[in-house]
BALUMMI-269382 format. One record per atom (N, C-alpha, C, CB): residue in three letters; atom name; x, y, z. Coordinates in nm, 3 decimals. Atoms other than C-alpha are relative to their C-alpha. Glycine has a CB too. Layout:
residues N
<rec "ALA","CA",<X,Y,Z>>
...
//
This chain:
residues 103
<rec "UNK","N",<-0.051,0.012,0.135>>
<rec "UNK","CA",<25.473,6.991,4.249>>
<rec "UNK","C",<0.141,0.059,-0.004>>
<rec "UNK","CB",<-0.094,0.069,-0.102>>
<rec "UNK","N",<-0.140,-0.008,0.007>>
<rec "UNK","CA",<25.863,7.005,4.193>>
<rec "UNK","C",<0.026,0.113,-0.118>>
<rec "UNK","CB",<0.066,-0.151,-0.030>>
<rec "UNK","N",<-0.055,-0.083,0.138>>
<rec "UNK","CA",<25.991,7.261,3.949>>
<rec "UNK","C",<0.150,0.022,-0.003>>
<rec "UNK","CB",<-0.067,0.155,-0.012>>
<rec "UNK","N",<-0.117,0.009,0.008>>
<rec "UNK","CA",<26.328,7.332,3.791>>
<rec "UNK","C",<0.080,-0.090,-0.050>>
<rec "UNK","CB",<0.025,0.013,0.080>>
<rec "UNK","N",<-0.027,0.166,0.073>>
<rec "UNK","CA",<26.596,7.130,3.702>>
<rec "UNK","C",<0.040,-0.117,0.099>>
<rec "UNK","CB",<0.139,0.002,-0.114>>
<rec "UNK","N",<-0.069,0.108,-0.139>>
<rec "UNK","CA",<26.723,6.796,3.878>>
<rec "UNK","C",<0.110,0.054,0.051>>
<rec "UNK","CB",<0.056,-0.160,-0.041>>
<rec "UNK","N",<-0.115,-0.066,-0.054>>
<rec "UNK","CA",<26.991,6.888,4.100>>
<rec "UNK","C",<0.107,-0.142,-0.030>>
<rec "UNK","CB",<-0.026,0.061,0.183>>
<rec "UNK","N",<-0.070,0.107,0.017>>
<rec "UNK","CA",<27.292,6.697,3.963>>
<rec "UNK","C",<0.091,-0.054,0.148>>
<rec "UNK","CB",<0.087,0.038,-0.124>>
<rec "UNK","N",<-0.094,0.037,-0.098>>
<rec "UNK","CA",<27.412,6.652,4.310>>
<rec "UNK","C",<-0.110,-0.154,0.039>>
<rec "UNK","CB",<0.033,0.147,0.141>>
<rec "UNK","N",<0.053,0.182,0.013>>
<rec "UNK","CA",<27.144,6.303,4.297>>
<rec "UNK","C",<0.100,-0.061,-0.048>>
<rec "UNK","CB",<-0.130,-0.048,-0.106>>
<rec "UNK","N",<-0.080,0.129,0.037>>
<rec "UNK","CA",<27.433,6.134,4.136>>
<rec "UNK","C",<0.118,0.002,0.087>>
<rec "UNK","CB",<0.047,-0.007,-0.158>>
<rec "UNK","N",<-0.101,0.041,-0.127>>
<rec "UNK","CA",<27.654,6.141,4.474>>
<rec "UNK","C",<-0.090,-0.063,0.067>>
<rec "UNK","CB",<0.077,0.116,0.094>>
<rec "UNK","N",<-0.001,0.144,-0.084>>
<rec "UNK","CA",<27.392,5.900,4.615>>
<rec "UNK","C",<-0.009,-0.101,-0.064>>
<rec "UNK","CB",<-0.098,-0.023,0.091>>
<rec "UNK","N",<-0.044,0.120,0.116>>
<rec "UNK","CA",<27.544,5.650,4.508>>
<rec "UNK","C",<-0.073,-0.172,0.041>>
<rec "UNK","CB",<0.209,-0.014,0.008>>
<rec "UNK","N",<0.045,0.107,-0.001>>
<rec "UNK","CA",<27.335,5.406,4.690>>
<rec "UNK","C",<-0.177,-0.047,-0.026>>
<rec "UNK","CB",<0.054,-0.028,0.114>>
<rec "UNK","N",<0.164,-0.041,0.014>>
<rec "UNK","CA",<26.976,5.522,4.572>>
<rec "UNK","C",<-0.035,-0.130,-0.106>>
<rec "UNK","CB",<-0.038,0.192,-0.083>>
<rec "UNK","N",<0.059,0.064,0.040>>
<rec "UNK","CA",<26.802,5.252,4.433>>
<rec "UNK","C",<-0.112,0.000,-0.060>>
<rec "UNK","CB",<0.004,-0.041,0.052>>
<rec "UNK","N",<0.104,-0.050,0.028>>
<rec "UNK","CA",<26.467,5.416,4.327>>
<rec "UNK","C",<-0.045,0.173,0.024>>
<rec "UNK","CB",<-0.071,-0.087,0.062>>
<rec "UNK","N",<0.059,-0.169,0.013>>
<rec "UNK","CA",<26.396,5.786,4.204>>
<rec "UNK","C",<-0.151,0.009,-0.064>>
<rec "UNK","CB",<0.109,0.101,-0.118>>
<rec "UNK","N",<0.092,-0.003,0.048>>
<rec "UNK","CA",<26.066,5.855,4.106>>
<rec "UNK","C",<-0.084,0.204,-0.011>>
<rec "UNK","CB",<-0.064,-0.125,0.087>>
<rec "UNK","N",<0.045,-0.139,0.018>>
<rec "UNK","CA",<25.994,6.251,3.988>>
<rec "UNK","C",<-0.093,0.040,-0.103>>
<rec "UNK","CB",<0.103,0.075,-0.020>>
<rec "UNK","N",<0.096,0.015,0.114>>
<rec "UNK","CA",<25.716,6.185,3.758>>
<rec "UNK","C",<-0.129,0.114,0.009>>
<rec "UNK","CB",<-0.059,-0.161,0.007>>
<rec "UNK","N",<0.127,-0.081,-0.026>>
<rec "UNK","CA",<25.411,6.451,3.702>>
<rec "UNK","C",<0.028,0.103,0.058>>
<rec "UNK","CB",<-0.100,-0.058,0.073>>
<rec "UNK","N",<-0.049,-0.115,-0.023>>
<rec "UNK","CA",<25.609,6.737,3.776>>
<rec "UNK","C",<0.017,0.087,-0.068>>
<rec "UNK","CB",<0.077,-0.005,0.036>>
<rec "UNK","N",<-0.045,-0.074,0.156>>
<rec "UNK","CA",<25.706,7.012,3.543>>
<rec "UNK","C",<0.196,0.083,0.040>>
<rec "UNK","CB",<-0.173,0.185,-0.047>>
<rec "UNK","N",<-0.156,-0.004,-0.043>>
<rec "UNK","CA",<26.084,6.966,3.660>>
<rec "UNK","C",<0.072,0.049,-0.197>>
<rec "UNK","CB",<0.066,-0.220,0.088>>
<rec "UNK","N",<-0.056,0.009,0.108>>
<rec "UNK","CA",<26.295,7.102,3.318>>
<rec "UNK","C",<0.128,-0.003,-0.043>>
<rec "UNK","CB",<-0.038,0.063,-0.044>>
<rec "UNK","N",<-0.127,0.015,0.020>>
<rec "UNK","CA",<26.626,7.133,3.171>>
<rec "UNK","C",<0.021,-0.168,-0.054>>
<rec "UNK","CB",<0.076,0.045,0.140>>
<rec "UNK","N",<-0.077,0.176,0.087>>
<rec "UNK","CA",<26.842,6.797,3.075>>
<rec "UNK","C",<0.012,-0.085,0.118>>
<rec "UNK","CB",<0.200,0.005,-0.088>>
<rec "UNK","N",<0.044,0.131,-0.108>>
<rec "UNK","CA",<26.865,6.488,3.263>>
<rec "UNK","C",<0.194,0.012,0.065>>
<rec "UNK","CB",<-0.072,-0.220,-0.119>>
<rec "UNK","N",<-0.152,-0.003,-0.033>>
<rec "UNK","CA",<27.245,6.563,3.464>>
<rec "UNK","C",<0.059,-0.141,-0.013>>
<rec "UNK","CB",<0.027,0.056,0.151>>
<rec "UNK","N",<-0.065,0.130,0.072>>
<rec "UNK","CA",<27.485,6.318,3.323>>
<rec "UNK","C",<0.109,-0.099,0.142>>
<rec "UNK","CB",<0.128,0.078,-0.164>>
<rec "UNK","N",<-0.044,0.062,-0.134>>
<rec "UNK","CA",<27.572,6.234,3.711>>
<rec "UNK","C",<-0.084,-0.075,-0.005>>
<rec "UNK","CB",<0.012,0.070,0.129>>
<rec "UNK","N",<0.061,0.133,0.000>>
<rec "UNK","CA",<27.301,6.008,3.698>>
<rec "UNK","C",<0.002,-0.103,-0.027>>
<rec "UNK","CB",<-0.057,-0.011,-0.023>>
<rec "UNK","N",<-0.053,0.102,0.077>>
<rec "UNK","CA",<27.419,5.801,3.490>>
<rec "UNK","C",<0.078,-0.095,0.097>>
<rec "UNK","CB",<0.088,0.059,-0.113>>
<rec "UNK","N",<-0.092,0.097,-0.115>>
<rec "UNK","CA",<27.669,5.700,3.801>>
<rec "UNK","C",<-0.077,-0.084,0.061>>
<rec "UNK","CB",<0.071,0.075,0.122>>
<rec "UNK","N",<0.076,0.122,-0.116>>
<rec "UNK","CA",<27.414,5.537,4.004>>
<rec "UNK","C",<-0.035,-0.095,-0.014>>
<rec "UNK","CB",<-0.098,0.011,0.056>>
<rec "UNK","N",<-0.041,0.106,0.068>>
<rec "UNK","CA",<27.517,5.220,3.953>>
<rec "UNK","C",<-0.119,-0.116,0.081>>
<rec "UNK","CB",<0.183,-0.026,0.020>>
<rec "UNK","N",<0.122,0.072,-0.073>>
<rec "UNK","CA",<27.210,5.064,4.229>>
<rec "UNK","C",<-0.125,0.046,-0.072>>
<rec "UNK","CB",<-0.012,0.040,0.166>>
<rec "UNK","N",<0.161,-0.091,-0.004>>
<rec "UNK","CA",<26.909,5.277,4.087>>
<rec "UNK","C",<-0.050,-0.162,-0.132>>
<rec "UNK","CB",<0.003,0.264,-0.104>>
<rec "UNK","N",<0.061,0.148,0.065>>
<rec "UNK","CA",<26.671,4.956,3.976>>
<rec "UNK","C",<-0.131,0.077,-0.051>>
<rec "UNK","CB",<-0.036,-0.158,0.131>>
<rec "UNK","N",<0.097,-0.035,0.023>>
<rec "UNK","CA",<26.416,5.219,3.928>>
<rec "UNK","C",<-0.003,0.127,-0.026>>
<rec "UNK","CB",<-0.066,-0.035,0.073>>
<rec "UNK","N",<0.053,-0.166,0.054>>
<rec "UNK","CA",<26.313,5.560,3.732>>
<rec "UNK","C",<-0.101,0.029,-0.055>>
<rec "UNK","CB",<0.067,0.065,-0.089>>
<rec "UNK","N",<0.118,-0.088,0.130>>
<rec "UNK","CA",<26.029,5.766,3.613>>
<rec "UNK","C",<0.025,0.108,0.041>>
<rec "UNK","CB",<-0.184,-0.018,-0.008>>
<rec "UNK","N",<-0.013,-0.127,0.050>>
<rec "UNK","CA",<26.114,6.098,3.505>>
<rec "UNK","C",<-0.132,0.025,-0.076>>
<rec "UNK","CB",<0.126,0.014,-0.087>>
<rec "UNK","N",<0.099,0.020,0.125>>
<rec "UNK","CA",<25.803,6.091,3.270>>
<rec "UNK","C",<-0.065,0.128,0.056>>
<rec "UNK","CB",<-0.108,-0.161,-0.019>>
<rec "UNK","N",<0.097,-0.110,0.020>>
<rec "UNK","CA",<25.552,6.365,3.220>>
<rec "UNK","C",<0.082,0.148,0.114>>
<rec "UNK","CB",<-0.190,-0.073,0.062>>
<rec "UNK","N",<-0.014,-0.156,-0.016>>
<rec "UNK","CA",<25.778,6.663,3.256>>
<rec "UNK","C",<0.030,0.131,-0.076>>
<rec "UNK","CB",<0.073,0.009,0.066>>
<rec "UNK","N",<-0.051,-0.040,0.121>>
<rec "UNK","CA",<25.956,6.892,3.069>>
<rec "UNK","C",<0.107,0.045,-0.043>>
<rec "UNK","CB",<-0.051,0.061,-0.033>>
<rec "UNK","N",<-0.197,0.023,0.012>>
<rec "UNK","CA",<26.320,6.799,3.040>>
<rec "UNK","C",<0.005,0.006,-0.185>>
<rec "UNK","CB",<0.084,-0.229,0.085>>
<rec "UNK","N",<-0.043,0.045,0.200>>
<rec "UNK","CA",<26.483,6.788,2.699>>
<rec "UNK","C",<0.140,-0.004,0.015>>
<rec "UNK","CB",<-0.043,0.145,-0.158>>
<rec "UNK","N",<-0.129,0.066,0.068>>
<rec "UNK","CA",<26.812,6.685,2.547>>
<rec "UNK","C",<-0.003,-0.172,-0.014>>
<rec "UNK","CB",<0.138,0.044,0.099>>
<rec "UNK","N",<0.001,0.173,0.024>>
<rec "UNK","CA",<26.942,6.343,2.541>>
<rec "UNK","C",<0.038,-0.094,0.143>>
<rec "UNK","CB",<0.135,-0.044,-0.129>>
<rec "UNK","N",<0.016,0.074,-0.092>>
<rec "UNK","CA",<26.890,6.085,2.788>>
<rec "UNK","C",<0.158,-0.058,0.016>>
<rec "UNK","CB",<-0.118,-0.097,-0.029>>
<rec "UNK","N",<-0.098,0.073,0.043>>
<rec "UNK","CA",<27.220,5.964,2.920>>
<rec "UNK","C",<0.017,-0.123,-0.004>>
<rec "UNK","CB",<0.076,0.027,0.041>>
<rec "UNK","N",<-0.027,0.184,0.051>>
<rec "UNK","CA",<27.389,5.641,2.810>>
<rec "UNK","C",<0.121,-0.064,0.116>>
<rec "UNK","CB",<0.093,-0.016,-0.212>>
<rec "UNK","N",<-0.107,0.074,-0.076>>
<rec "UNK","CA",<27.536,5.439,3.085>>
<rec "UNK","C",<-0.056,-0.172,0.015>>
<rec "UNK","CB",<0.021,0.087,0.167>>
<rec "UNK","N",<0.075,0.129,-0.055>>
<rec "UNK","CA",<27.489,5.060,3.179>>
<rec "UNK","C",<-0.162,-0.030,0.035>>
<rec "UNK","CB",<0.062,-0.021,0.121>>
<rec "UNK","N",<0.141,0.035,-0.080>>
<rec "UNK","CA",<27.193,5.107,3.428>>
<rec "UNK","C",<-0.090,0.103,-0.098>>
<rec "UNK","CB",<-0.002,0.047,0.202>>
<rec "UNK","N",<0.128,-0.056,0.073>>
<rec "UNK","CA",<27.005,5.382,3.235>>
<rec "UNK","C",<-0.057,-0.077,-0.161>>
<rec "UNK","CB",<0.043,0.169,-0.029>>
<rec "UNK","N",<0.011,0.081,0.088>>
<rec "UNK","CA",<27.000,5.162,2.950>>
<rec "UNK","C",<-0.072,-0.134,-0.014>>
<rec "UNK","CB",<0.094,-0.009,-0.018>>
<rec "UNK","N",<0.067,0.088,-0.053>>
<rec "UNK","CA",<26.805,4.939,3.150>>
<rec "UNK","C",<-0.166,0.052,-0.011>>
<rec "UNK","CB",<0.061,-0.023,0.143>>
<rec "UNK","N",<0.116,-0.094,-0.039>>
<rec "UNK","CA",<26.506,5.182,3.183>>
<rec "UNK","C",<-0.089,-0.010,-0.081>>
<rec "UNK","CB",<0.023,0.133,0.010>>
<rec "UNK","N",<0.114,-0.022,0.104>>
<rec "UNK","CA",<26.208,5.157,2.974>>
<rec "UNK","C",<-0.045,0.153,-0.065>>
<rec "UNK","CB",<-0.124,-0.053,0.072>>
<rec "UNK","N",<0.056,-0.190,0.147>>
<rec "UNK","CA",<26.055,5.427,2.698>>
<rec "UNK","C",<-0.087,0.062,0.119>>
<rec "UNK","CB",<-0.171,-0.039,-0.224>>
<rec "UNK","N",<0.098,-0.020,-0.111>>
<rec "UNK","CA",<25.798,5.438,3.009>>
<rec "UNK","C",<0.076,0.142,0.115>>
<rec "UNK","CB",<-0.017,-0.181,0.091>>
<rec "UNK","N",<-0.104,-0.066,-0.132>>
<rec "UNK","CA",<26.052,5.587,3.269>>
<rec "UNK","C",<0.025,0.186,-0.114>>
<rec "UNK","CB",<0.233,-0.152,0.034>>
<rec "UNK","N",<-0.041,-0.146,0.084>>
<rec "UNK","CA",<26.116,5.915,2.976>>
<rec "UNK","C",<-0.135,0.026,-0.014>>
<rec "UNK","CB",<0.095,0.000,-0.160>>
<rec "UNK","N",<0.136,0.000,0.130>>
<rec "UNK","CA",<25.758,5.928,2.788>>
<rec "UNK","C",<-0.046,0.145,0.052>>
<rec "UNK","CB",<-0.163,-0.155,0.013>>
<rec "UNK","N",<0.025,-0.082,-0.015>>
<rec "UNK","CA",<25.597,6.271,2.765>>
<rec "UNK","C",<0.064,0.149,0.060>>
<rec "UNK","CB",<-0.066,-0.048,0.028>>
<rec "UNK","N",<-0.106,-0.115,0.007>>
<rec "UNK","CA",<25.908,6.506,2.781>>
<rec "UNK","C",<0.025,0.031,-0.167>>
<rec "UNK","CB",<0.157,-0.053,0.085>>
<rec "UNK","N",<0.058,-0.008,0.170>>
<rec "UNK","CA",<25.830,6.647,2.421>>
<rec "UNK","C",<0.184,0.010,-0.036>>
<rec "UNK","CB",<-0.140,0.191,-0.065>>
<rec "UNK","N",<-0.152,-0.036,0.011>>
<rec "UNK","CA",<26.225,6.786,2.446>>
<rec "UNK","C",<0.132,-0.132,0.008>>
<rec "UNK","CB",<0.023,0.108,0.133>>
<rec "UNK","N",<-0.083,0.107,-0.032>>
<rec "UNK","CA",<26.367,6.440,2.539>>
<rec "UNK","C",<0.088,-0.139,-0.106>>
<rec "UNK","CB",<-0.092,-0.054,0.087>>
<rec "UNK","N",<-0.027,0.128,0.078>>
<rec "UNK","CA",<26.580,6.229,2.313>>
<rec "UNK","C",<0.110,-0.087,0.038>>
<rec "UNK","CB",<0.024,0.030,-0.133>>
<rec "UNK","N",<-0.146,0.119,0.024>>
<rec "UNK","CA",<26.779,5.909,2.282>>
<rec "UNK","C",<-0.088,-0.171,0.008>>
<rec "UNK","CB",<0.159,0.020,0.189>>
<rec "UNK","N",<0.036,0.162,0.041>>
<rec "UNK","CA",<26.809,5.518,2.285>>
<rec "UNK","C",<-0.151,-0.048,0.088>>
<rec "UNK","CB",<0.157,-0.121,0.061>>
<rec "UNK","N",<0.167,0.086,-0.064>>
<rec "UNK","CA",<26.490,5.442,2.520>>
<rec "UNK","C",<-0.110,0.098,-0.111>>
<rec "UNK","CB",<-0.056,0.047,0.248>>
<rec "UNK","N",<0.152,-0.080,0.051>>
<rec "UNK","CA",<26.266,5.653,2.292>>
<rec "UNK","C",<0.024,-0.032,-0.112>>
<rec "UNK","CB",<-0.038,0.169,0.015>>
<rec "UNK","N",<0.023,0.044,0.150>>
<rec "UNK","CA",<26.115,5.632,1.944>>
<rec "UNK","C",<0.109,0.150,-0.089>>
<rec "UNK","CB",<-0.227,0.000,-0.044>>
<rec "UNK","N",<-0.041,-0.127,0.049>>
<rec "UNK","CA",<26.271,6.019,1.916>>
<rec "UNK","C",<0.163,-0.006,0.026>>
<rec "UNK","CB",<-0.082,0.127,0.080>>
<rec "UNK","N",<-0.176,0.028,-0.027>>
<rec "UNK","CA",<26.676,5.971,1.838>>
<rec "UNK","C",<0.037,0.154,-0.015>>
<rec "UNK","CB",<0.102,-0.119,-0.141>>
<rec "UNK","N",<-0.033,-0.130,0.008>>
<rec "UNK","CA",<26.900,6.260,1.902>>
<rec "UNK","C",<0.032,0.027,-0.080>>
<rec "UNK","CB",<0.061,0.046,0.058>>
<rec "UNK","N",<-0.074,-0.058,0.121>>
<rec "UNK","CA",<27.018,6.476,1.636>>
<rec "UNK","C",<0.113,-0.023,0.011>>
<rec "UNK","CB",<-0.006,0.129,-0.026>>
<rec "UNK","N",<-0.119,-0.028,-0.009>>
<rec "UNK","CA",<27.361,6.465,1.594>>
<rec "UNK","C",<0.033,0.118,-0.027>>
<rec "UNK","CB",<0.060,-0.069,-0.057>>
<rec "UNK","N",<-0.036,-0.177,-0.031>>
<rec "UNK","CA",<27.532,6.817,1.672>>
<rec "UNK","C",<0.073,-0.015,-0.115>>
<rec "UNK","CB",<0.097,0.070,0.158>>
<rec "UNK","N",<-0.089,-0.045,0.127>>
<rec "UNK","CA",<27.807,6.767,1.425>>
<rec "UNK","C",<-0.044,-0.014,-0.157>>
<rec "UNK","CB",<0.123,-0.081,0.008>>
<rec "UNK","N",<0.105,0.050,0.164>>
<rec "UNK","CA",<27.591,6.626,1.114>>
<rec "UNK","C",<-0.050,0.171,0.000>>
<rec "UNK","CB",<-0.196,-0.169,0.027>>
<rec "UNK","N",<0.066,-0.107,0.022>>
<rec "UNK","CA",<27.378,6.988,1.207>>
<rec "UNK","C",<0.127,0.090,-0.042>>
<rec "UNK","CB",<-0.092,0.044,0.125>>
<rec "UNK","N",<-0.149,-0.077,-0.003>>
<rec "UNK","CA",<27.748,7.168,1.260>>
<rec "UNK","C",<0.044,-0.020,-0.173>>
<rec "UNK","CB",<0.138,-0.097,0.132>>
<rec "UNK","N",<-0.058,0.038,0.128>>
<rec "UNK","CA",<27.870,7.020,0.914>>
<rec "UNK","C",<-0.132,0.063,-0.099>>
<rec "UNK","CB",<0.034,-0.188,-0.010>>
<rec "UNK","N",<0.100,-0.027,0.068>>
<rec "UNK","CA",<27.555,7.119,0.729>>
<rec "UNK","C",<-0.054,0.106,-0.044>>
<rec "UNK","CB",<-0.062,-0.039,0.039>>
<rec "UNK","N",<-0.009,-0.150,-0.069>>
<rec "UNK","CA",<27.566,7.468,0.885>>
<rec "UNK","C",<0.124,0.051,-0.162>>
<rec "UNK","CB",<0.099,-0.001,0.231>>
<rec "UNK","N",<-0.169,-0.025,0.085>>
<rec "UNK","CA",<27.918,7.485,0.717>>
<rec "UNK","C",<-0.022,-0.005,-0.132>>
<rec "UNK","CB",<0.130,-0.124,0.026>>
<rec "UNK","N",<0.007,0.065,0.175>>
<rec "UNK","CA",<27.815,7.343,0.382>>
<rec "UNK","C",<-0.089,0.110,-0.042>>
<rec "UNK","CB",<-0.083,-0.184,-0.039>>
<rec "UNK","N",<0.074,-0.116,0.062>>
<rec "UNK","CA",<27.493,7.601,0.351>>
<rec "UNK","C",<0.094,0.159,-0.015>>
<rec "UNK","CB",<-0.142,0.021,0.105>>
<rec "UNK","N",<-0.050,-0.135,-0.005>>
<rec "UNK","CA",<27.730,7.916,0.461>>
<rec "UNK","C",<0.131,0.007,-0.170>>
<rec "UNK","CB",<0.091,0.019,0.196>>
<rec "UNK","N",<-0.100,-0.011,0.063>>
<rec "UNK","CA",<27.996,7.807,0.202>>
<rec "UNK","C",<-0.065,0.004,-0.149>>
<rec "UNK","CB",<0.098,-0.108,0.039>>
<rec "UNK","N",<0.065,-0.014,0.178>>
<rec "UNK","CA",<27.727,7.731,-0.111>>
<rec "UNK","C",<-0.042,0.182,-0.005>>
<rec "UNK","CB",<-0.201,-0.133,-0.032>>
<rec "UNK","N",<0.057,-0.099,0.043>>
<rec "UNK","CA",<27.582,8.110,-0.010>>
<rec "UNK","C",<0.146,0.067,-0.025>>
<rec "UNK","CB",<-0.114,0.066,0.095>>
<rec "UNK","N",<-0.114,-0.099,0.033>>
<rec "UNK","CA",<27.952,8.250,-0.063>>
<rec "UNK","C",<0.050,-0.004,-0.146>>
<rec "UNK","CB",<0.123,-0.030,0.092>>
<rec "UNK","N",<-0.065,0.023,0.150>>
<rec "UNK","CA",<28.001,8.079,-0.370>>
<rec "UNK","C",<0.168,-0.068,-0.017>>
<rec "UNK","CB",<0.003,0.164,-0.073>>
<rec "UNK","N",<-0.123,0.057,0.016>>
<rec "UNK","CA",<28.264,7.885,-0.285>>
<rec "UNK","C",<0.042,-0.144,0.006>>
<rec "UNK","CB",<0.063,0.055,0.077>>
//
């Protein structure tokens, strides 16, 4: 069983065609070097316990809800769970601190 996070040095092989790290309890975010691997025809990440947002490139955009599913922490376009937006929370932040000042 794998633990930890992915090592973003997977997105220097650039000719990998199939990752499969599924049923692990690998965590952290999905490194946004992955996104490079412009051959990978195949992923399951699934049942671990990554979180943030899945990145958005060409090929990962290819990937089914299947290839993420059961990373409770995991969001974006392959899933039913969309990411928050940081600045909507950031702006919102701003707006509560400024109604408690009274200003």
């Amino acid at each position: 069983m794998l633990t930890g996070n992915i090592p973003s040095s997977l997105g220097s092989l650039s000719n990998l065609e199939s990752l499969d790290l599924s049923y692990n309890k690998i965590s952290g975010e999905i490194p946004q070097q992955l996104a490079q691997l412009n051959f990978l025809q195949s992923l399951d990440i699934s049942h671990n316990n990554l979180m943030g947002p899945i990145p958005q490139s060409n090929q990962f955009n290819t990937f089914e809800n299947s290839s993420f599913v059961d990373n409770p922490g995991l969001c974006g376009k392959s899933l039913s769970k969309k990411c928050e937006n940081p600045n909507a929370s950031r702006n919102l932040l701003w707006l509560r601190m400024k109604m408690i000042q009274g200003l």
